[in-house]
C-alpha positions as CSV (number, residue, x, y, z in Angstrom):
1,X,-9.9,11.1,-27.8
2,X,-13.7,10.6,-27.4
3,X,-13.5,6.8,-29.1
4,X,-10.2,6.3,-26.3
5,X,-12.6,6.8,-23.7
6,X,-15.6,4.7,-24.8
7,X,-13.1,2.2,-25.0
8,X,-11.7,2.4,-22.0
9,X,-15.6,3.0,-20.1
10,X,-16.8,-0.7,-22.1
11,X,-13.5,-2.3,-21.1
12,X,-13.7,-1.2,-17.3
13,X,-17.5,-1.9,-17.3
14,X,-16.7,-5.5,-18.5
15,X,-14.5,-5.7,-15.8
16,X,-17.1,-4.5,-13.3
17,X,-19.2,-7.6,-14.8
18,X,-16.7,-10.2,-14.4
19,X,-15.7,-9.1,-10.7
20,X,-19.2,-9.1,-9.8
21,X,-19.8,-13.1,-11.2
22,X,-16.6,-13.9,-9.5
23,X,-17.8,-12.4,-5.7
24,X,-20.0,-15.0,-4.5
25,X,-17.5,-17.6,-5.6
26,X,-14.9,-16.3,-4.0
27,X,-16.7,-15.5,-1.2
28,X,-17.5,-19.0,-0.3
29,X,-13.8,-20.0,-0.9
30,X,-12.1,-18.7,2.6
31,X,-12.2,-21.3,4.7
32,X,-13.0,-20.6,8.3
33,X,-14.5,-23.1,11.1
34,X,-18.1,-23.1,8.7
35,X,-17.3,-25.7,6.0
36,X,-18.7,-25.5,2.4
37,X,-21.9,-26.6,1.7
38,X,-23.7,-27.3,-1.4
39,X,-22.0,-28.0,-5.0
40,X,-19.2,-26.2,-4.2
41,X,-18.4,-28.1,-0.7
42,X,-18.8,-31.6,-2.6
43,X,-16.4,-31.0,-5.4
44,X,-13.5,-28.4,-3.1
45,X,-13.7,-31.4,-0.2
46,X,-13.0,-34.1,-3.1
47,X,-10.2,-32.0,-4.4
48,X,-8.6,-31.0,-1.1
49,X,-9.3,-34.9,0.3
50,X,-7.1,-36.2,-2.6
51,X,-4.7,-33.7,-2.9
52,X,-3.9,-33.0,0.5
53,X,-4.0,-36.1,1.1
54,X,-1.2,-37.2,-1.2
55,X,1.0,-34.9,0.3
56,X,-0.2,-36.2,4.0
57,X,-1.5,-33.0,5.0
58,X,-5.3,-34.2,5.6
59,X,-7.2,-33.3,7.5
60,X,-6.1,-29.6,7.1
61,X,-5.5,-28.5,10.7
62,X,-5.1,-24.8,11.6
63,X,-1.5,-23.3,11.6
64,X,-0.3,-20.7,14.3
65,X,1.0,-17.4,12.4
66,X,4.6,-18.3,12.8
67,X,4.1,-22.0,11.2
68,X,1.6,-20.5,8.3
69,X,4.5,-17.7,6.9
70,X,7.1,-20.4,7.3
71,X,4.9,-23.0,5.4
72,X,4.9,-20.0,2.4
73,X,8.5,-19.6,2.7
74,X,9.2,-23.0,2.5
75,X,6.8,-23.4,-0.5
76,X,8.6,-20.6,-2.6
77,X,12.2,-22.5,-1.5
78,X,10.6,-25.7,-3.1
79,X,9.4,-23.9,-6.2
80,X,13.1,-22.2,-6.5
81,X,14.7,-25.4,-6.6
82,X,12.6,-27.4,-9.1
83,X,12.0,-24.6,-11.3
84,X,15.7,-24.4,-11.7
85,X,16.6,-27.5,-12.5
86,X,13.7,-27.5,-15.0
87,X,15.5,-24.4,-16.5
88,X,19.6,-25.6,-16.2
89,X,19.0,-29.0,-17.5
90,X,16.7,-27.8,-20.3
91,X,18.7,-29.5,-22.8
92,X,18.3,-32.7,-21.3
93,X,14.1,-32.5,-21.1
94,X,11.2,-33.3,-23.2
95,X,9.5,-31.5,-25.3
96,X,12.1,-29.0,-26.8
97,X,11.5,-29.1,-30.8
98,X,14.6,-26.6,-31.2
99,X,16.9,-27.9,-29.4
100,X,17.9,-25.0,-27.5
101,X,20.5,-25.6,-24.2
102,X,20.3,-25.2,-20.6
103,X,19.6,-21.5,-19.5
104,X,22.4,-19.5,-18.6
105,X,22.9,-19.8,-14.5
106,X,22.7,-16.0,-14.0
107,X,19.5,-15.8,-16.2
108,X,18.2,-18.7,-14.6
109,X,18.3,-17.3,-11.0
110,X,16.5,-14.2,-12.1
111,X,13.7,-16.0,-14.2
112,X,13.2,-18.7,-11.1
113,X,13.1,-16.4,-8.5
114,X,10.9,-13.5,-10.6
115,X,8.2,-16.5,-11.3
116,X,8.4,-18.2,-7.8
117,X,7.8,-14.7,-6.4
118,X,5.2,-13.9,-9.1
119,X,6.9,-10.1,-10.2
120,X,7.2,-12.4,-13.7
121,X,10.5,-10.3,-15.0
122,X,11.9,-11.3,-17.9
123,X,15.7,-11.0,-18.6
124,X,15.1,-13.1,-21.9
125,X,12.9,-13.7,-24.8
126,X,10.9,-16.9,-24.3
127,X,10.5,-17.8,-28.0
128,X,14.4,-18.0,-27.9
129,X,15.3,-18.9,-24.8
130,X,12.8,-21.7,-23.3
131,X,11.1,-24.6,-24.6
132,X,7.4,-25.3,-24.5
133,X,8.6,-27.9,-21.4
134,X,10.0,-25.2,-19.6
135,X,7.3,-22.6,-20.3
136,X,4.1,-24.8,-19.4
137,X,6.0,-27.3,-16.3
138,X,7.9,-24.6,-15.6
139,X,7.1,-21.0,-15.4
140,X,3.5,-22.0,-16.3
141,X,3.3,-24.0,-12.9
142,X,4.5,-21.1,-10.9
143,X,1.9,-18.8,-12.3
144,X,-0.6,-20.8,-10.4
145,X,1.3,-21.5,-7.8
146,X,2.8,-17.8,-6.9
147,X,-0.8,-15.8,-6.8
148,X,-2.5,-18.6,-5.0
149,X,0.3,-18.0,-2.3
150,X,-0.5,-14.6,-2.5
151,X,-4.7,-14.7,-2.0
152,X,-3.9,-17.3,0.4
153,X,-2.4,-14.1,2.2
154,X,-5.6,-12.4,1.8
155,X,-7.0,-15.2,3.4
156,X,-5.4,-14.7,6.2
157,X,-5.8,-11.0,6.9
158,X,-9.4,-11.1,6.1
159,X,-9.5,-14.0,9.1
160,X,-7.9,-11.4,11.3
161,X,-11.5,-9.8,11.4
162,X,-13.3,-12.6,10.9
163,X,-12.2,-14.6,14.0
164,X,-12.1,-13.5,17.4
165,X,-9.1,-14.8,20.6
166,X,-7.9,-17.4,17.9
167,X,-4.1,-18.8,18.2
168,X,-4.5,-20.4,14.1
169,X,-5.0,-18.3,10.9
170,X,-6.2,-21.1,8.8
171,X,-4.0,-24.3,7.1
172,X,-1.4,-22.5,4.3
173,X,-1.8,-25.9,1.6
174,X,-5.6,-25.8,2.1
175,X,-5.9,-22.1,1.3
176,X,-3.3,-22.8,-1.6
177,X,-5.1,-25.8,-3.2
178,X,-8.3,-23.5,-3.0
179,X,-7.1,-20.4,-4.7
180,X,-4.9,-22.3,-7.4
181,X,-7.6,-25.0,-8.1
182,X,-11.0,-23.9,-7.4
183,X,-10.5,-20.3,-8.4
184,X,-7.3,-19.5,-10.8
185,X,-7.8,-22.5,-12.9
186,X,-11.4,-22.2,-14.2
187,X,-10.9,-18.5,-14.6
188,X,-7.4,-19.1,-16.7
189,X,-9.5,-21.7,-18.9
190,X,-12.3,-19.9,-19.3
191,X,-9.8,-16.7,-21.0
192,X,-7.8,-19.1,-22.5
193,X,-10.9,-20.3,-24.5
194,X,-11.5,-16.9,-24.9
195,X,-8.7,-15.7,-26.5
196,X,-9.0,-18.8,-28.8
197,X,-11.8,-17.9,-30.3
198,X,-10.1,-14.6,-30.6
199,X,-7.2,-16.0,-32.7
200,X,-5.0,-16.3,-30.2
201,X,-2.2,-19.5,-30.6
202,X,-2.8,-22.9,-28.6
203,X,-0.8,-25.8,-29.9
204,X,0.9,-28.6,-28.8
205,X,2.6,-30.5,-31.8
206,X,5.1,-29.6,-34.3
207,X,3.9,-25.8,-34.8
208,X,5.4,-25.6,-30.8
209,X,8.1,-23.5,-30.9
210,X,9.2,-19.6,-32.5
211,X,5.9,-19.8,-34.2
212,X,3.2,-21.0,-31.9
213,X,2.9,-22.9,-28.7
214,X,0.6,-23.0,-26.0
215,X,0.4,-19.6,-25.9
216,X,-3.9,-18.4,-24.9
217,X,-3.2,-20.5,-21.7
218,X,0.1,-19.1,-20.6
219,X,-1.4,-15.2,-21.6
220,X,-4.4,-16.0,-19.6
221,X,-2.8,-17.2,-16.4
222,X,0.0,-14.4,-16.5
223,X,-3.3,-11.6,-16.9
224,X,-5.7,-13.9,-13.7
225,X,-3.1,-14.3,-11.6
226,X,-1.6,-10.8,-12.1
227,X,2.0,-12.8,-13.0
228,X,2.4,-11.1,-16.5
229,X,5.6,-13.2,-17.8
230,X,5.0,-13.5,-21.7
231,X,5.3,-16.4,-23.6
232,X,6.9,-14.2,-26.6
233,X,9.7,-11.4,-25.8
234,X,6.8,-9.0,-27.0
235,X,4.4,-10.6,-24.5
236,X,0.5,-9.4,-24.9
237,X,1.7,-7.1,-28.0
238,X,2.6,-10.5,-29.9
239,X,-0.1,-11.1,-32.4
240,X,-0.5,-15.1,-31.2
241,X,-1.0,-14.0,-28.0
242,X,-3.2,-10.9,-28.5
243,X,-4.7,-10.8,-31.9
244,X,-7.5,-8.7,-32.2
245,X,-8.6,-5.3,-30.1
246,X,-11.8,-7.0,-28.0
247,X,-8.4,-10.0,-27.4
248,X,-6.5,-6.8,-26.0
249,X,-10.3,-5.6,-24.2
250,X,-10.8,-9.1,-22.5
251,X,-7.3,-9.5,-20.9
252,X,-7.3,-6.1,-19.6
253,X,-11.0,-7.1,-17.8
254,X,-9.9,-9.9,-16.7
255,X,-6.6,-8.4,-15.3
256,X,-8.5,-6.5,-13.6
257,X,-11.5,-8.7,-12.1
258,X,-10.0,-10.5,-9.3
259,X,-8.7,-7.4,-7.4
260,X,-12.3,-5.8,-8.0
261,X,-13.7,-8.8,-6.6
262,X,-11.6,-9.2,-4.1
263,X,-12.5,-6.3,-2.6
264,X,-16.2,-6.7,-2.7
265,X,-15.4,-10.6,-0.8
266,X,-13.8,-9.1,1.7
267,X,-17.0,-7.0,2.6
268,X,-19.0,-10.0,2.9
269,X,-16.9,-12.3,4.9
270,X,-16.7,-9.6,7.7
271,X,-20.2,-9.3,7.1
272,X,-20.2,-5.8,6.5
273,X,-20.6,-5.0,2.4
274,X,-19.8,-1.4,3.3
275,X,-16.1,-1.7,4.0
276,X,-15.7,-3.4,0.6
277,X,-17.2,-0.7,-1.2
278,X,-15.4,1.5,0.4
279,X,-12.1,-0.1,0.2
280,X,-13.2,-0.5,-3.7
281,X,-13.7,3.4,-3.9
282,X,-10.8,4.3,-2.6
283,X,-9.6,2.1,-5.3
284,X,-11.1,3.9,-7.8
285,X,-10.1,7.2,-6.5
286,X,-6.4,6.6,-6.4
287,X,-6.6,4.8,-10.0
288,X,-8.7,6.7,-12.3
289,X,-7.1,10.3,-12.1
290,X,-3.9,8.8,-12.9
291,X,-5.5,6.8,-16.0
292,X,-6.8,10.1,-17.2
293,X,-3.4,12.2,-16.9
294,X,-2.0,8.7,-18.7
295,X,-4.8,8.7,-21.7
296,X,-4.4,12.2,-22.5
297,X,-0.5,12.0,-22.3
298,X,-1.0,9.4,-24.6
299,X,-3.3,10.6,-27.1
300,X,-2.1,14.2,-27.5
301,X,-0.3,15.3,-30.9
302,X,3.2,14.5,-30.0
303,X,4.6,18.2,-29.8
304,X,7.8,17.2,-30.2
305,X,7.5,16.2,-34.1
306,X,6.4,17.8,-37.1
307,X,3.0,19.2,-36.8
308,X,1.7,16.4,-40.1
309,X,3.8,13.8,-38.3
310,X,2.4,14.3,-34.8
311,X,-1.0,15.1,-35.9
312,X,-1.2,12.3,-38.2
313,X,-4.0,10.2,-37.4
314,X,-7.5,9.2,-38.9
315,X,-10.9,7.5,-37.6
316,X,-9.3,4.2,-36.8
317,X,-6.9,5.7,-33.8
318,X,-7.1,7.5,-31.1
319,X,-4.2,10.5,-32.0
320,X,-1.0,10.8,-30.2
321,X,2.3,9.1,-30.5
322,X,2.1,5.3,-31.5
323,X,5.3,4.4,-31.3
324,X,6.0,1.3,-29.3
325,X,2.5,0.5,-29.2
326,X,0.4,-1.4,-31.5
327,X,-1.7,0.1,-34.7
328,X,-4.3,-2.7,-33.8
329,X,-5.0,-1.6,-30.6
330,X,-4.7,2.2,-30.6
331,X,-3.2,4.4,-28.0
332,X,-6.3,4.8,-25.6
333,X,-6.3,1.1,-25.5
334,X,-2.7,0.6,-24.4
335,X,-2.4,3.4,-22.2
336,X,-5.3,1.4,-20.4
337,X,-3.6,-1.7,-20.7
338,X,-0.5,0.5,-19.1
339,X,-2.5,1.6,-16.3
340,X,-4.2,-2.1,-15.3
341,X,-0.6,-3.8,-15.5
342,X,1.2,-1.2,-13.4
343,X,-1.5,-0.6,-10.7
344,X,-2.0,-4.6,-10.2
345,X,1.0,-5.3,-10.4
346,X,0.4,-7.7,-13.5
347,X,3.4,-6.3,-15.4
348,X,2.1,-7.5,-18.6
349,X,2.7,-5.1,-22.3
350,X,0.6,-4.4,-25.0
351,X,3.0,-1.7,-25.5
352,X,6.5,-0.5,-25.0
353,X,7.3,1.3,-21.5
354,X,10.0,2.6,-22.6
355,X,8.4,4.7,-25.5
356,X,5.6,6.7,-23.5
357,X,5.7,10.1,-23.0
358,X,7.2,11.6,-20.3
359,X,4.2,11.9,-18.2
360,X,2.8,8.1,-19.6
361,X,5.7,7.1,-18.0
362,X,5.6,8.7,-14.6
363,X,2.2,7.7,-14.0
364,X,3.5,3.9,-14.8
365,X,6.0,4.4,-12.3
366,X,3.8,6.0,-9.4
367,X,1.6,3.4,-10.0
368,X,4.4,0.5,-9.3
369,X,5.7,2.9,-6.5
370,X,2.9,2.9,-4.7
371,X,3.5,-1.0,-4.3
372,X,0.4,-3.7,-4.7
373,X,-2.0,-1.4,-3.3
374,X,-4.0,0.6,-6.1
375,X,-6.1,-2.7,-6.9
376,X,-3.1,-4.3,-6.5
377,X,-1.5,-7.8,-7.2
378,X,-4.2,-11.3,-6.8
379,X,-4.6,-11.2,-2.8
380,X,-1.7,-9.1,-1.8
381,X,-3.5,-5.8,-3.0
382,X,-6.2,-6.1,-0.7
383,X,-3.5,-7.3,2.1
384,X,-1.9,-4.6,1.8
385,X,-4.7,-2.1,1.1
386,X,-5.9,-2.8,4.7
387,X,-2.4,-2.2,5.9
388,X,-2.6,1.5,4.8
389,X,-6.6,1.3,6.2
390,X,-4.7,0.4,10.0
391,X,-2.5,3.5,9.1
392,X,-5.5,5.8,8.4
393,X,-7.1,5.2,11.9
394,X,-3.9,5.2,13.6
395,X,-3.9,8.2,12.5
396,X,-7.1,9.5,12.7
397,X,-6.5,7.8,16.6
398,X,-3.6,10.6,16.7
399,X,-5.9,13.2,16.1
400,X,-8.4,12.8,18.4
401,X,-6.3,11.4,21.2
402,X,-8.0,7.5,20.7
403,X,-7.1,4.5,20.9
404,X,-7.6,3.7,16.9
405,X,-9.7,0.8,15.8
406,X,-11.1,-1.0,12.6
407,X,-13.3,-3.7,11.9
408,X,-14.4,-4.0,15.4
409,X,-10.5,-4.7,16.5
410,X,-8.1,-2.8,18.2
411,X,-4.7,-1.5,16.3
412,X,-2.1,-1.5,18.7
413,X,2.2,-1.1,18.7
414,X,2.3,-4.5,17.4
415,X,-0.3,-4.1,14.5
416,X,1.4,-0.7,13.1
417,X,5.3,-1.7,13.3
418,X,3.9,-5.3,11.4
419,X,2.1,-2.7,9.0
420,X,4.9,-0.5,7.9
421,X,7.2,-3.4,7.8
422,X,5.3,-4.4,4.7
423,X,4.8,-1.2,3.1
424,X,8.3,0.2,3.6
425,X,10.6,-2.5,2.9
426,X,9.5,-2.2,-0.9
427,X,10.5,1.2,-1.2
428,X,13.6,1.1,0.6
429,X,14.4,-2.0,-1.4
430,X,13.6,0.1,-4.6
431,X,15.8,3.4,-3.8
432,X,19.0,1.1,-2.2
433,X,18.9,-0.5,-5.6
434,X,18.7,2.4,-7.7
435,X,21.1,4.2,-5.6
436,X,23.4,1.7,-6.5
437,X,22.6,0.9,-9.5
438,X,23.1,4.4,-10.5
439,X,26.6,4.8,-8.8
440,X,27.8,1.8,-10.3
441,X,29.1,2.7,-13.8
442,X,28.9,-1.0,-15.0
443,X,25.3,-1.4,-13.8
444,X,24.5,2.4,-15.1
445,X,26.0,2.1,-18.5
446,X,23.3,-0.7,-18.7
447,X,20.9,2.5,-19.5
448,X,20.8,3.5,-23.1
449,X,19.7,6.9,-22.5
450,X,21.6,9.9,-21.1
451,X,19.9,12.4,-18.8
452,X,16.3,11.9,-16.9
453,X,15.5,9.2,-19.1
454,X,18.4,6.9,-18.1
455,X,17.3,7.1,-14.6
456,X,13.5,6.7,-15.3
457,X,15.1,3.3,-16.4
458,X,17.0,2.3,-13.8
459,X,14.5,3.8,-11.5
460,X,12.1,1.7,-13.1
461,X,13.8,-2.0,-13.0
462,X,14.2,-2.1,-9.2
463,X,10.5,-0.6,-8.5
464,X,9.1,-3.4,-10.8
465,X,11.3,-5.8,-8.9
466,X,10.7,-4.2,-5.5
467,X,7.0,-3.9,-6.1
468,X,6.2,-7.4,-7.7
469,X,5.2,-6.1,-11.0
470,X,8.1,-7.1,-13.6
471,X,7.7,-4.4,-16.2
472,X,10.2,-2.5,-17.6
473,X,11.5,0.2,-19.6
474,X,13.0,-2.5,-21.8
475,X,15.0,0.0,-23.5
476,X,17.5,-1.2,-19.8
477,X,19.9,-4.1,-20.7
478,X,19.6,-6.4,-17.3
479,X,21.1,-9.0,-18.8
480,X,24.2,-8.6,-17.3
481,X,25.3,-11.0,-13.7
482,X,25.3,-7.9,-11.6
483,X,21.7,-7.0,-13.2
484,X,20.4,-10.7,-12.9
485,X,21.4,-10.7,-9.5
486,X,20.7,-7.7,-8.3
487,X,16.9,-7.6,-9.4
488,X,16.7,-11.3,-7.9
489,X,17.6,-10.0,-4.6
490,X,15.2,-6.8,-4.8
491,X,12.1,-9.2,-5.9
492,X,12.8,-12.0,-3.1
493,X,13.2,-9.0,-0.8
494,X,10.0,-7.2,-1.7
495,X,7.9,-10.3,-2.3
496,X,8.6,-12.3,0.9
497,X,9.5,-9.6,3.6
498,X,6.0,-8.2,2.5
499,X,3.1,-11.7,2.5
500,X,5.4,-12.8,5.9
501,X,4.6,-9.4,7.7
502,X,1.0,-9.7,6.5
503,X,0.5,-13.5,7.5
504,X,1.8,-11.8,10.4
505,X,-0.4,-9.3,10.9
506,X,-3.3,-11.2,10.4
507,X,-2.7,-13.6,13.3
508,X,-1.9,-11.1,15.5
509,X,-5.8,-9.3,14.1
510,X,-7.2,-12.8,14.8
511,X,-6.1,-13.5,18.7
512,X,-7.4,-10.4,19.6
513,X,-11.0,-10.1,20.7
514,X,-13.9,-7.9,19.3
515,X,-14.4,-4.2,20.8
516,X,-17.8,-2.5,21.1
517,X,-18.5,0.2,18.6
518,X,-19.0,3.4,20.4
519,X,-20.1,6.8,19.3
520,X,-16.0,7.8,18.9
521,X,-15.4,5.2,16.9
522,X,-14.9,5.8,13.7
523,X,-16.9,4.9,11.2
524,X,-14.5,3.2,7.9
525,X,-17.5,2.9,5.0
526,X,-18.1,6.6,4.7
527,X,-16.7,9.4,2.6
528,X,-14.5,10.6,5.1
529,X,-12.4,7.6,5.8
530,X,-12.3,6.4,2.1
531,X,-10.5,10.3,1.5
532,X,-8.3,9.4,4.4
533,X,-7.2,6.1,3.2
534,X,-6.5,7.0,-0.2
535,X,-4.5,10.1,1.3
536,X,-2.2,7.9,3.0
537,X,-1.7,5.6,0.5
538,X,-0.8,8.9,-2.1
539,X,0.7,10.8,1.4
540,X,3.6,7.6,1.3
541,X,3.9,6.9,-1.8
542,X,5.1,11.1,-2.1
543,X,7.2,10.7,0.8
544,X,9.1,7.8,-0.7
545,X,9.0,8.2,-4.5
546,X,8.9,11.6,-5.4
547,X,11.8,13.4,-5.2
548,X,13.1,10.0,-7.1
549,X,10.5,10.6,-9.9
550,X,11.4,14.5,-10.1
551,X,14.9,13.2,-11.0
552,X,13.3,11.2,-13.7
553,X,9.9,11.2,-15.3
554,X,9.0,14.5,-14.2
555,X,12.8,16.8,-15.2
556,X,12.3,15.1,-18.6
557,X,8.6,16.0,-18.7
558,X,10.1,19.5,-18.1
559,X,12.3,18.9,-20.9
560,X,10.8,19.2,-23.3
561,X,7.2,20.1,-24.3
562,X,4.7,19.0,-22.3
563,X,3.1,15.6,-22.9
564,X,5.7,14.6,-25.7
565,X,8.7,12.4,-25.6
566,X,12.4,12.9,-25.4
């Protein structure tokens, strides 16, 4: 137990370091009327000149609200369409050294709209299902693509404080070529290199295929841009892709380094570096209790077997159960690895969901539940973090009988009902789809297991979907059309109802003007408000998930013996 947690206090502390490099870099990446100077001016105008000019969108010109969320929309319709005809006429492509046939349409649909929306759920294994085409022009292209459309919504809330009686939020391809480019490129090749000098596989010629590929790159863009889709069906627990304990140490840092980081930006482009610690400690406070009920779920004596069985462990490993999960790694390290890809919405594996304890597993799920908040997806977790922030002073406004405020702006009708559009429609998406998942004996028989642990599964599919995480209790068959389709509608649901409210949002933050601070204002760096922001972020998260996970998770904790599995 005592090695778990030095693991777990060097891995988080690496990504502490890594956030930290990346803040002043991505702090000079939003674009707002002050262009770039220096270095990094030269080389992003030469980029954007030629690229945006290709497409005949230089000189970026700012978009009103309305035009920027349709100009997102219209981006994910184009990636849906050439993303599946990459993946139906398969057969017909390049680069395809066994031979393997168009994608079925049904399984297509769900890949191409869980990539284009960047949840990354996989109703297949890639090593049998998609060529190295498909994977690197394919899915590979939308892993860039589908975070940078997601900071480029963090773009656009963080100009909601940042400018004052505007009409434009910024130009959507600008912010998109910025954050793809200039920010989620150099960081995927610098882990891809990485993980190559790790062991990790990256080929291109005749080893391409069930053995090899260009697999470090893929891993590294799925882990930066919190997309999480796994070249192999066994994803980060494949030993190509992960193939040595400080492999499995780097991918969870760098996992988690762009949310840290994005956090301490956004305190520096409002020019206050006290809101972004705060919103980075109510980070912390809403992550780390749940880690610690997850580690020590995870590295108890399994209770439920043999006393030499489920004490059965030596210096190398970390006690507990280790099935699904990897010798190589140990069970403090995967129950990290758990906790980074469920809070960020990553929905990457080191490990099998499906085989961790009752209480491993509920603190997966609340973590997905909650939505892209806790650290949350690239862009959208800070998005949507200052969504609940608007519903702390609102509420906080209630209580004192004030008009409620933050960052110098007034909240108003039109900023709360814009607000709890995108938190809510994720949840309601997630219980509809459960509801009738689990009334639907076709669609429940899809669940393996009987009882509470059934439920955790389906439960679990349409929160991943819902949420934009795509893990899964993979113990669910969703291969089936009604599965398919049904998880594609959740994801497209959840994803896009969610960054159009924000975009939203922002603009409506940005045409308003600047109030002064006054003694009853309140203050949101202190103690006080980062309680009262992760209270509300817990507060809904209960209101909508709980009863759900007392069905689940929670009766089959209460099972059996506490901390062991069914």
């Amino acid at each position: 137990m005592t090695r778990a947690w030095i693991e777990i206090a060097a891995t988080l502390a690496m990504a502490l370091v890594v956030a930290v490099a990346i803040v002043p870099w991505l702090t000079a990446l939003l674009p707002t009327e002050r262009p770039l100077h220096g270095l990094l001016g030269r080389v992003a105008g030469a980029i954007e000149r030629r690229l945006l000019g290709a497409a005949g969108a230089w000189p970026a010109r700012g978009m009103r609200p309305g035009e920027y969320a349709a100009s997102l929309v219209v981006l994910h319709a184009v990636g849906f369409v050439v993303l599946l005809g990459v993946l139906r006429l398969q057969g017909l492509l390049p680069w395809n050294p066994q031979g393997l046939p168009a994608v079925p349409w049904g399984i297509a649909v769900n890949t191409v709209v869980s990539f284009v929306t960047n949840t990354n759920w996989q109703s297949y294994a890639g090593e049998t299902t998609l060529s190295p085409f498909s994977q690197v022009f394919g899915l590979t292209v939308q892993n860039f693509i589908a975070p940078a459309m997601g900071i480029a919504t963090m773009f656009v809330v963080a100009r909601g404080f940042v400018l004052s009686g505007s009409g434009t939020v910024g130009n959507c391809w600008q912010d998109v070529v910025r954050a793809a480019v200039m920010l989620l490129l150099p960081l995927a090749v610098l882990l891809s290199a990485l993980l190559v000098r790790e062991g990790a596989a990256q080929t291109l010629g005749a080893l391409s295929g069930p053995a090899g590929g260009p697999v470090a790159s893929q891993t590294a863009i799925a882990l930066v841009g919190s997309n999480g889709g796994g070249y192999f069906n066994a994803n980060s627990a494949h030993p190509l892709a992960t193939p040595t304990p400080l492999a499995n140490a780097l991918q969870i840092a760098f996992m988690l380094a762009l949310p840290i980081a994005a956090c301490l930006a956004f305190g520096r482009w409002i020019a206050d570096r006290r809101q972004g610690r705060a919103i980075l400690l109510a980070n912390a406070l809403l992550f780390l209790p749940p880690l610690a009920l997850l580690v020590t779920a995870e590295t108890a004596p399994n209770r439920a077997l043999p006393a030499g069985i489920a004490q059965g462990h030596d210096a190398d490993h970390d006690g507990g159960s280790l099935e699904g999960k990897e010798a190589r790694f140990g069970t403090g390290a995967s129950a990290l690895f758990v906790a980074a890809a469920t809070a960020t919405s990553t929905g990457a594996v080191d490990a099998m969901h499906d085989s961790l304890s009752p209480l491993g597993g509920f603190v997966a799920l609340w973590f997905i539940s909650l939505g892209e908040v806790v650290f949350g997806g690239v862009g959208t977790g800070l998005a949507g973090l200052v969504a609940y922030a608007l519903l702390a002073v609102f509420v906080a406004g209630l209580m004192v009988g004030r008009s409620p405020e933050y960052l110098g702006k007034r909240i108003e009708a039109r900023e709360m009902k814009l607000a709890m559009l995108a938190l809510l429609v994720p949840p309601v998406t997630t219980l509809l789809g459960t509801a009738v998942a689990a009334v639907r004996p076709a669609m429940a028989a899809a669940a393996p297991n009987p009882g509470p642990h059934g439920f955790s599964e389906l439960l679990y599919a349409f929160a991943s979907a819902a949420n934009n995480n795509g893990s899964a209790f993979a113990g669910l068959d969703a291969a089936s059309l009604s599965w398919t389709l049904g998880l594609a509608a959740a994801m497209a649901a959840g994803r896009m109802a969610t960054i159009v409210c924000l975009v939203l949002l922002g603009g409506s933050l940005a045409a308003k003007r600047p109030v002064a601070v006054s003694s009853g204002t309140l203050p949101t760096h202190g103690p006080l408000f980062i309680l009262m922001l992760a209270g509300a972020v817990v507060l809904v998260g209960a209101l909508a998930f709980l009863p759900a996970l007392a069905l689940g998770p929670l009766a089959e904790a209460l099972e059996g013996p506490l901390g062991g599995t069914r």
